[in-house]
C-alpha positions as CSV (number, residue, x, y, z in Angstrom):
1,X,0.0,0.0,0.0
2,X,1.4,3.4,-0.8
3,X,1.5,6.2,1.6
4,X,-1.1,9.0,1.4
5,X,0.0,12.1,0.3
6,X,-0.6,14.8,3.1
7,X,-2.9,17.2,1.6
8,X,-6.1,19.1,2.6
9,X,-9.0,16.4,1.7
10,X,-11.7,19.5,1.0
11,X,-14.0,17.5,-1.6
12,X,-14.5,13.6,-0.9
13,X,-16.5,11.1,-3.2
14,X,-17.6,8.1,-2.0
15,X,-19.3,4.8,-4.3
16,X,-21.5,2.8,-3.4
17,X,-23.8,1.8,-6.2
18,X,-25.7,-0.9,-5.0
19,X,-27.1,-3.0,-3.0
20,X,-29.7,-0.8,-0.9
21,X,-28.7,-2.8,1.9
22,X,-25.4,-2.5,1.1
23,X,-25.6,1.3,1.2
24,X,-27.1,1.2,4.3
25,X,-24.4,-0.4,5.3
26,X,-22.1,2.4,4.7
27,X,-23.4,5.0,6.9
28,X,-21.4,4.0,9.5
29,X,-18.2,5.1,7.3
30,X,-20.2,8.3,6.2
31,X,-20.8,8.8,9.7
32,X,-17.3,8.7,10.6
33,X,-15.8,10.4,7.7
34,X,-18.0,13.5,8.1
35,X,-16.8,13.9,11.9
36,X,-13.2,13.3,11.0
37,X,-13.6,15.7,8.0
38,X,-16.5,18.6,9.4
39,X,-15.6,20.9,6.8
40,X,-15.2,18.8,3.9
41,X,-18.1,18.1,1.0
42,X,-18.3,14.8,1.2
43,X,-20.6,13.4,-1.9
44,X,-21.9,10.1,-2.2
45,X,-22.5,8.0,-6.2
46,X,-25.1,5.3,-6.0
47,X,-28.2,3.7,-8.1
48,X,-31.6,5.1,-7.5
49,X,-32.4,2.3,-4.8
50,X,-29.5,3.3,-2.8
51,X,-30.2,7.0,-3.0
52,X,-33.7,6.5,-1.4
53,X,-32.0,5.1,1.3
54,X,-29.9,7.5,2.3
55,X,-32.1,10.6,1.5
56,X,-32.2,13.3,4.3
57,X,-28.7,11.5,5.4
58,X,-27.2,14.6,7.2
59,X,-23.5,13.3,6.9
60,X,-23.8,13.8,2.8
61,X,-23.5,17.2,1.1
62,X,-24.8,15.5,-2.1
63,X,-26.0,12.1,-3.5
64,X,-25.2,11.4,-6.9
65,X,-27.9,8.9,-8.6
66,X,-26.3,7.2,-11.4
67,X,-28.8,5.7,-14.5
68,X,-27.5,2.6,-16.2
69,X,-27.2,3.4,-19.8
70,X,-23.8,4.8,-22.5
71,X,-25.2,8.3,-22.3
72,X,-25.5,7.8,-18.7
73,X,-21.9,6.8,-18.1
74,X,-20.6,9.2,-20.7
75,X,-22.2,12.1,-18.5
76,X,-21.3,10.9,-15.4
77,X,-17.6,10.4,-16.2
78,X,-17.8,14.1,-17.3
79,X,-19.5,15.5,-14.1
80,X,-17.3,13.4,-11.8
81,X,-13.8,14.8,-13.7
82,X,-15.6,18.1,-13.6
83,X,-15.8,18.7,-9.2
84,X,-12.3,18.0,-8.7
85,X,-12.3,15.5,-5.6
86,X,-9.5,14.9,-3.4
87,X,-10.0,12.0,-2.7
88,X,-12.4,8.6,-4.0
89,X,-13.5,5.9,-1.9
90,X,-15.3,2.9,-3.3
91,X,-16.2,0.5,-1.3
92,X,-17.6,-2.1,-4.2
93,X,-14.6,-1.5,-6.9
94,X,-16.6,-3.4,-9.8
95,X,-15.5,-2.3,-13.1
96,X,-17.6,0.0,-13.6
97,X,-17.2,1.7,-10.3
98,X,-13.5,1.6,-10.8
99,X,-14.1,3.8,-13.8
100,X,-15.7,6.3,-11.9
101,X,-13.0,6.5,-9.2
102,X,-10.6,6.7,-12.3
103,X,-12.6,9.2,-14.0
104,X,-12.7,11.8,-11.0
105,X,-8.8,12.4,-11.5
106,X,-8.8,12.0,-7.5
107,X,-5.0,12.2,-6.1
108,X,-6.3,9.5,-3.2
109,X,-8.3,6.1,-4.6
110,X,-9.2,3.4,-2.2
111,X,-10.6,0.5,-3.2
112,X,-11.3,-3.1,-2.9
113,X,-8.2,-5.6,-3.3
114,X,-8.7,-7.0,-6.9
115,X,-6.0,-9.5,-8.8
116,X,-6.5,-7.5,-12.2
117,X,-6.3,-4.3,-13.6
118,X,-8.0,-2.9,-11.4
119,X,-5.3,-3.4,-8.2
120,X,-3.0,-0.7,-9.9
121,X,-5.6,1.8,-10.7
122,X,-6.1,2.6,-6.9
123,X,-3.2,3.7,-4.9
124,X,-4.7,2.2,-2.2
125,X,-6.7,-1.3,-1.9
126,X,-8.2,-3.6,1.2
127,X,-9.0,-7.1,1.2
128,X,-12.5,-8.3,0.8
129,X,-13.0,-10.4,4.0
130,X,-14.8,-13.1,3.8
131,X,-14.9,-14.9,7.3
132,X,-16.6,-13.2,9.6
133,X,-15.9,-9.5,9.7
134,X,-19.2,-7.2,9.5
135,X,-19.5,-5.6,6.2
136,X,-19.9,-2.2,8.0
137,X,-16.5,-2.6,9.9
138,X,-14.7,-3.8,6.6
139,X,-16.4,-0.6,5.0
140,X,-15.1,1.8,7.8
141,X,-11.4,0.5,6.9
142,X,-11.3,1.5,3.8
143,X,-10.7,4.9,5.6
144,X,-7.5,4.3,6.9
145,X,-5.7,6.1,4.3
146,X,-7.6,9.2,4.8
147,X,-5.7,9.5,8.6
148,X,-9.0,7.3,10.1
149,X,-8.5,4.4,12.3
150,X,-11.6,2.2,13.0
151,X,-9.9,0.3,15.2
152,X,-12.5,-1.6,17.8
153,X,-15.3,0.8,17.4
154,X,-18.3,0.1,19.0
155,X,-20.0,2.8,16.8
156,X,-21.9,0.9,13.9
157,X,-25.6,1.5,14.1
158,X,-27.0,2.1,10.5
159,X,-28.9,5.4,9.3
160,X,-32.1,5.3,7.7
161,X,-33.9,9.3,8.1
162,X,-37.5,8.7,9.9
163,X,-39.2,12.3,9.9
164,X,-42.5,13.9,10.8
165,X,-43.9,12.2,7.1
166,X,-42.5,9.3,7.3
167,X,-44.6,8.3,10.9
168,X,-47.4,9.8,9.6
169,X,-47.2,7.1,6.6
170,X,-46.5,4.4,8.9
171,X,-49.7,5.3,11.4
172,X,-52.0,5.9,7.6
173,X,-51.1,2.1,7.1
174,X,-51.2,0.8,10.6
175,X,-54.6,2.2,11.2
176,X,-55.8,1.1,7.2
177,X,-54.3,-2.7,8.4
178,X,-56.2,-2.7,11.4
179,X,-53.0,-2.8,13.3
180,X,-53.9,0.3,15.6
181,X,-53.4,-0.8,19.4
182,X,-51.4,-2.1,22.3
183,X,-50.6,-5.4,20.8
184,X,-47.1,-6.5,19.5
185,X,-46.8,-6.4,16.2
186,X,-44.0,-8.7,14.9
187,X,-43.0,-7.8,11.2
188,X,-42.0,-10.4,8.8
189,X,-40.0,-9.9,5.2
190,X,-40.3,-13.6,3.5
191,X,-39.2,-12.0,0.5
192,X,-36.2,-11.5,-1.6
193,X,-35.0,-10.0,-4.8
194,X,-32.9,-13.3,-5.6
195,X,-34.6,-16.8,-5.4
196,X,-31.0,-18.0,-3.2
197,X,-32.0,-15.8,-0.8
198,X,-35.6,-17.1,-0.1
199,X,-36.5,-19.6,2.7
200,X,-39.5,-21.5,1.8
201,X,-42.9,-19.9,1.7
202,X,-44.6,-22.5,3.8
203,X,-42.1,-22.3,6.5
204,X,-42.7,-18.9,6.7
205,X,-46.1,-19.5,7.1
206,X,-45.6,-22.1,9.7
207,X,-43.4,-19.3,11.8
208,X,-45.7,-16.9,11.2
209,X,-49.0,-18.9,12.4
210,X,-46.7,-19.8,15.6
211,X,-46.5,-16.3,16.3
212,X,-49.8,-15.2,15.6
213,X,-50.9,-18.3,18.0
214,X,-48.6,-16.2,21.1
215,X,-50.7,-13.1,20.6
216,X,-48.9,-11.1,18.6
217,X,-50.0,-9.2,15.8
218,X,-48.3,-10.8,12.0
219,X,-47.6,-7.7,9.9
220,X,-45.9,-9.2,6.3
221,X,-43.7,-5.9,4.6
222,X,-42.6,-6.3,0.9
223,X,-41.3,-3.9,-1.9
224,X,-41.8,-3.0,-5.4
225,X,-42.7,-6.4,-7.5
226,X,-42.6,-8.7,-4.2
227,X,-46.0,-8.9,-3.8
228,X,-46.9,-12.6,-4.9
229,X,-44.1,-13.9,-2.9
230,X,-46.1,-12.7,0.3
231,X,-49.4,-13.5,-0.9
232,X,-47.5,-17.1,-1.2
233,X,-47.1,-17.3,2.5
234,X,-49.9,-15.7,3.6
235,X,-52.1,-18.2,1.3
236,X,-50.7,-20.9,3.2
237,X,-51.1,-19.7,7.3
238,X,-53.8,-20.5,9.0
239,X,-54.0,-17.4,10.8
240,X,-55.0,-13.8,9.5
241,X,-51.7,-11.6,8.7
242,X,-51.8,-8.1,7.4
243,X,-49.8,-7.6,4.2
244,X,-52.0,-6.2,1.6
245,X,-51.0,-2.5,1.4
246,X,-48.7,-0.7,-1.5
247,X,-45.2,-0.4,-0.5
248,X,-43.3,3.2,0.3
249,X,-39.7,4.3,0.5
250,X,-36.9,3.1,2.6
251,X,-37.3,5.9,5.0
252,X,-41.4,5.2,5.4
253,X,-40.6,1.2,6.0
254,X,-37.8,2.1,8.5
255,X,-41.1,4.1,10.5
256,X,-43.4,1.1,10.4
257,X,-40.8,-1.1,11.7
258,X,-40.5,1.4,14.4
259,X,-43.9,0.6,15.6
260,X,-43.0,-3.4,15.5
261,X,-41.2,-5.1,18.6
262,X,-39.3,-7.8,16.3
263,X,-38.7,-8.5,12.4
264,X,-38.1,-11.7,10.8
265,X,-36.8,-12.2,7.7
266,X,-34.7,-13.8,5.0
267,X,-31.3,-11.8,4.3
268,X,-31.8,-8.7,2.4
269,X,-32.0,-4.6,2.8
270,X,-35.4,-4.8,4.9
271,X,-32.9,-6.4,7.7
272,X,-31.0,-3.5,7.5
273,X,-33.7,-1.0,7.8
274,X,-35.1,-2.7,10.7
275,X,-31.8,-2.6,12.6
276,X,-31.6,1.1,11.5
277,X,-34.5,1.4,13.3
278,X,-34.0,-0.1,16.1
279,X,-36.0,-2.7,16.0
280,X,-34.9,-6.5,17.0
281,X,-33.6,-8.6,14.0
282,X,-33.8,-12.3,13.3
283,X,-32.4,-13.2,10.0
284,X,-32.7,-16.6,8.0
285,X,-29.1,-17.0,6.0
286,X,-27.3,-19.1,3.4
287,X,-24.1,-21.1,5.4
288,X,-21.2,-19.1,6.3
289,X,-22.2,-15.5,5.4
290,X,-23.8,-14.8,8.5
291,X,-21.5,-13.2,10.3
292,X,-20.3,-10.7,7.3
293,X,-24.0,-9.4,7.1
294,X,-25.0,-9.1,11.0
295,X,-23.1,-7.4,13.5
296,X,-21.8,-10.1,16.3
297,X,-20.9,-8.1,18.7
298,X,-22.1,-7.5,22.5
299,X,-24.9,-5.6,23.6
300,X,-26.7,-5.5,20.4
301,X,-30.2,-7.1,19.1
302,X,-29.3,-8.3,15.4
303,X,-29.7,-12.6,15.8
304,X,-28.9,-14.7,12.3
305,X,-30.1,-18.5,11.7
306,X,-28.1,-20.3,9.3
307,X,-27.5,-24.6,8.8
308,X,-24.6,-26.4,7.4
309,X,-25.6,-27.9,4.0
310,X,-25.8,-31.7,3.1
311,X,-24.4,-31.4,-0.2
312,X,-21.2,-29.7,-1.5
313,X,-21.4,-26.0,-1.0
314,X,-19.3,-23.6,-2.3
315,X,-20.0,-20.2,0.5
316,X,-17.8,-17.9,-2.5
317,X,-20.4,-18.9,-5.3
318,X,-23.1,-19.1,-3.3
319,X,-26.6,-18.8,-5.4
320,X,-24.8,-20.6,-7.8
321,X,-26.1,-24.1,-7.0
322,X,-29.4,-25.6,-7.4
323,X,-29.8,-27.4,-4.1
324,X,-30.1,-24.6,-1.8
325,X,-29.5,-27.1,0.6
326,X,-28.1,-24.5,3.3
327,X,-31.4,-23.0,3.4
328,X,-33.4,-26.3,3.6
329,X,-31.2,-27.9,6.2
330,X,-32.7,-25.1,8.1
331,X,-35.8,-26.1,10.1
332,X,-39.3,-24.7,10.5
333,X,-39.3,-26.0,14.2
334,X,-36.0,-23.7,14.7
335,X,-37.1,-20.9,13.3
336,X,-40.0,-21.0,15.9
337,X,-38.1,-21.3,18.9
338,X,-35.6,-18.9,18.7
339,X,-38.9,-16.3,17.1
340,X,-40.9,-17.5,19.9
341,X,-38.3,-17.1,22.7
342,X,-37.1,-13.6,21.2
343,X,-40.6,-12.3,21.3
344,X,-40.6,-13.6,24.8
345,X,-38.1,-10.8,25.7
346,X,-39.4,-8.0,23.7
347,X,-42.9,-8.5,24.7
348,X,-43.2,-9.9,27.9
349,X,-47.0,-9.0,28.4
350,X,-47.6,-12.6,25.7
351,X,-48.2,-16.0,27.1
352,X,-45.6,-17.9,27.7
353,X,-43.9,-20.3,25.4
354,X,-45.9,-23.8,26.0
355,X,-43.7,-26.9,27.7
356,X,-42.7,-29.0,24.6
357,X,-42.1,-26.3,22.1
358,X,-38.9,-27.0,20.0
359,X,-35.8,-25.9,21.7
360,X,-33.7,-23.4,19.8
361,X,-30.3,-24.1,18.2
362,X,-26.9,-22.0,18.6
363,X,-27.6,-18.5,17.9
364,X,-25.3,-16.2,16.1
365,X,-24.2,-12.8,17.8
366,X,-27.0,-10.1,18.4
367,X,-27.0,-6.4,17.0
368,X,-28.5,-3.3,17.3
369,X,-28.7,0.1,15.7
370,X,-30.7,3.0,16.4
371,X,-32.7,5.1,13.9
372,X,-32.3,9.2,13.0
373,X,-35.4,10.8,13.0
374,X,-36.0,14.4,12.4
């Protein structure tokens, strides 16, 4: 790694073009950046999903929104040579994103370690850890060059703006769901935007009815074009669920799960928003990947599920098989107890667990993060 020039760092880009959860996962770094740097602009290039989630993001000066498209690229390459940053952080370093940190004729590059080309074009570039570090952390290192030392901190909770319009949204749906109240409500996200990502539709519903059974209130939250996935598990439960409502922004999700004691879900940005704000997690994942995409550390409320396949299984390919057999391995009855005993904790006021009920297996590390409202 070479040594970072010493210069005044007065105009910072950061890239981050996609996932949404992904994005969210780099507030921390934003975070951190903007109070090592108060004085700097500090601009942010993602896709359209990513910008929603980090609209009203006080720690940004600006948020790019790149289109896919020639013309597209063409003007972006042009803008980004145009505001003369000091300094480029991407914390993806595809192709594509490497010709934007290129493009911006930054002294200071940092990316992500690649065996190609693209290792030269940075003057500085980090391993992609794959065992165990929490994506935000291995974000926040990428900073190093820029004089900022992560080291062991505790500071990680995600940022997801909740304002004044953004409750009101959430209580306009509550109260059109029939979700108005004391009772718990436990959200659930059974849905993903790739089918490797999706525990099966029935075993949701199984979990689902078990909670529903306790007392608490089954709320099912999905986005744009995942509506037949939930109408798939709710088809199969036994019990009434509320789910049939049109889906907002990041920002108005992150306020409904404010009003929700616990979220369940398979791996994906709804996770994130939930930890964001503040809301208990418990995740279904694919083998091994657990521990990169929830935080494992003390103190926090962020749980992951996750079973070691049968069949071969490569964790570094993973969604390239057909099996799926890390997600199958995992059991309904599982699910349930450690749902059943988490909702235990967060709302006390519901009967008890009955004698019998499946015992839970090994949990992995808990997590959580605390929403900005304004």
């Amino acid at each position: 790694m070479r040594d970072a020039a010493r210069r005044p760092m007065r105009r910072i880009l950061l890239i981050q073009m996609k996932w949404m959860g992904d994005v969210i996962l780099t507030t921390p770094a934003i975070r951190l950046l903007r109070r090592a740097y108060p004085d700097a602009r500090i601009d942010l290039l993602t896709r359209p999903p990513g910008a929603a989630a980090v609209e009203g993001n006080p720690y940004l000066d600006e948020v790019l929104v790149f289109r896919r498209g020639r013309e597209n690229t063409a003007r972006m390459v042009r803008e980004l040579a145009r505001r003369r940053y000091d300094a480029v952080i991407d914390f993806r370093s595809t192709i594509r994103d490497t010709l934007f940190a290129v493009a911006s004729r930054a002294p200071l590059r940092v990316g992500v370690q690649d065996s190609g080309l693209r290792r030269v074009l940075y003057t500085h570039t980090f391993p992609k850890e794959r065992d165990g570090v929490y994506l935000a952390r291995q974000k926040m290192e990428l900073l190093r060059p820029l004089g900022i030392e992560a080291g062991a901190t505790r500071q990680l909770a995600l940022d997801v703006v909740v304002g004044a319009a953004e409750h009101a949204w959430a209580e306009r749906i509550l109260e059109r769901l029939g979700l108005t109240g004391e009772e718990p409500i436990v959200a659930f996200s059974a849905v993903g935007r790739l089918p490797f990502k999706r525990w099966p539709a029935e075993r949701w519903a199984e979990v689902a009815d078990a909670v529903a059974a306790r007392g608490a209130r089954v709320l099912f939250t999905h986005g744009p074009g995942e509506r037949e996935q939930v109408r798939a598990v709710v088809e199969r439960m036994r019990r009434p669920a509320a789910w049939d409502y049109e889906p907002g922004s990041p920002r108005q999700l992150a306020a409904l799960y404010e009003r929700c004691v616990l979220w369940v879900g398979n791996d994906g940005g709804p996770k994130h928003i939930a930890a964001a704000a503040g809301t208990p997690t418990i995740s279904v994942m694919r083998w091994s990947i657990g521990s990169v995409w929830a935080d494992t550390g003390a103190g926090v409320s962020d749980l992951y599920l996750e079973a070691l396949p049968v069949l071969p299984c490569n964790p570094r390919r993973c969604g390239q098989c057909a099996h799926l057999s890390c997600l199958v391995e995992l059991k309904t009855e599982s699910v349930a107890a450690v749902v059943l005993r988490r909702l235990e904790d967060v709302a006390p006021e519901l009967a008890r667990r009955p004698d019998g009920a499946a015992s839970a297996p090994a949990v992995k590390g808990p997590r959580r993060a605390r929403a900005r409202s304004t």
